[in-house]
C-alpha positions in Angstrom: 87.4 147.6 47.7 86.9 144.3 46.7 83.2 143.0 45.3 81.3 139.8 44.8 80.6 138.9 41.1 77.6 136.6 41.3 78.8 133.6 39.0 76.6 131.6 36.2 75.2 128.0 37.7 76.4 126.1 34.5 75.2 122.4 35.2 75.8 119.7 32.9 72.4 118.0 31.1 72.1 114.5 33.3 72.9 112.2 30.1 75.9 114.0 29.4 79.0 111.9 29.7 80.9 114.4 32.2 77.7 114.9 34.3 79.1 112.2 37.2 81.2 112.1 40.1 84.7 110.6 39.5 86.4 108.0 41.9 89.4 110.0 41.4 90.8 113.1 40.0 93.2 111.3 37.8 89.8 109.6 36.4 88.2 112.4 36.1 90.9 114.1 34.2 91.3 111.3 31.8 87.4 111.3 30.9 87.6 114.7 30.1 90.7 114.6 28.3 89.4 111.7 26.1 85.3 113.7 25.6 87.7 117.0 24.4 89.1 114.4 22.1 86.5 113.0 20.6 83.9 115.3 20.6 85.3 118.3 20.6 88.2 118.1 18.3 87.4 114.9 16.3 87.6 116.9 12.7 90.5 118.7 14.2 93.5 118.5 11.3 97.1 117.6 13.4 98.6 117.3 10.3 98.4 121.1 9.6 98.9 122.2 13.2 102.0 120.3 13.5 103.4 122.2 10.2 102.3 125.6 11.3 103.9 124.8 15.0 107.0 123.8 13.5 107.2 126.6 11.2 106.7 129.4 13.9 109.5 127.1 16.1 111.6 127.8 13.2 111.3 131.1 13.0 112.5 132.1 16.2 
């Protein structure tokens, strides 16, 4: 039988910068794309991801 799992209210502090309603998803989508790449993966290396990516795409 099937239950109810009582989920987490995870609200965003107000001066965050995703912590507003969007005109549109496509807006919405594109601020959030560009906070994950700025924030969240700004010391990320691509460089080295790139090699490792390439090197497991060679192995198979």
């Amino acid at each position: 039988m099937a239950s109810v799992i009582k989920k987490a209210d995870h609200k965003l502090p107000e001066n965050h910068p995703l912590a507003r309603k969007f005109d549109t998803a496509e807006e919405g989508a594109k601020a959030k794309a560009d906070y994950v790449m700025n924030t969240v993966l700004k010391d990320f290396d691509w460089d080295a991801f790139m090699v490792k990516k390439q090197a497991q795409a060679s192995k198979q």
